[in-house]
C-alpha positions in Angstrom: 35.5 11.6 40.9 35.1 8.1 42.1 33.3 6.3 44.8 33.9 5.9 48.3 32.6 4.4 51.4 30.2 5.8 53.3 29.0 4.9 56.7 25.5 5.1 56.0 25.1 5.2 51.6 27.7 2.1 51.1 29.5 5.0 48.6 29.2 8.6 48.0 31.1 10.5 45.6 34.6 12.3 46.2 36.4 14.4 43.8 39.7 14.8 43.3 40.4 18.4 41.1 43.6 19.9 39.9 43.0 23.7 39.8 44.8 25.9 37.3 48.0 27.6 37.9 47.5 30.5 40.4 43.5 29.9 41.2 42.5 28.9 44.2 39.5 26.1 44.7 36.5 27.0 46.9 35.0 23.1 47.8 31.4 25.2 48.5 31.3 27.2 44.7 32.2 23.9 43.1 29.7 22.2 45.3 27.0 24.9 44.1 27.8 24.9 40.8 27.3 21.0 40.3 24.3 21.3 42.1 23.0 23.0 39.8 24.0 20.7 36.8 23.7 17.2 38.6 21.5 15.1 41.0 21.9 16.0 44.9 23.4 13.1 45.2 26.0 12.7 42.3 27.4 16.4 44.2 30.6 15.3 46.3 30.6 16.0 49.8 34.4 15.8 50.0 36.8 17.8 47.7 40.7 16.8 47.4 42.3 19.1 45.7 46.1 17.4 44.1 49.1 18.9 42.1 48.0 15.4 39.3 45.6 13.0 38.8 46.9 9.4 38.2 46.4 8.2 34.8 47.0 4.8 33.3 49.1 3.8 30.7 46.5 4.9 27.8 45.6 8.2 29.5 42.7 7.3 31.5 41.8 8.2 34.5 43.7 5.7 37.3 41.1 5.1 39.5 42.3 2.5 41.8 45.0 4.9 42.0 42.9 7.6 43.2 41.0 4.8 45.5 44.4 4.3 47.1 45.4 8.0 47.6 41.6 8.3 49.3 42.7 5.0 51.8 45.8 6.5 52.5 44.2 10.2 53.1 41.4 8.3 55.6 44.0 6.3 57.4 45.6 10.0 58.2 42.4 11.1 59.6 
């Protein structure tokens, strides 16, 4: 997950999720589920779902990476 802009919030939350071989993702179960576990507004509005998430060179998560891959998705859009 990593921060975004937002129009009116400055930065909301988007998540980037890899889903296990031969399962498919449903944004709104994922979106209940962490509603139930996490402040309303830690609970992404948008889901991207990828094939990998970018990791840096000691296995962390790459999250200008993932900042990037969200400019390049909103410049599609």
């Amino acid at each position: 997950m990593i921060g975004v802009p937002h129009p009116k919030w400055d930065e909301r939350p988007a998540a980037y999720v890899v889903p296990v071989s031969h399962t498919s993702l449903d944004p709104e179960e994922l979106r209940s589920f962490l509603s139930e576990h996490v402040a309303k507004w830690w609970v992404p509005e948008d889901w991207f779902v990828v094939s990998e998430i970018p990791r840096t060179s000691v296995g962390k998560l790459d999250k200008n990476r993932l900042r990037e891959l969200h400019r390049d998705i909103a410049d599609r859009q």
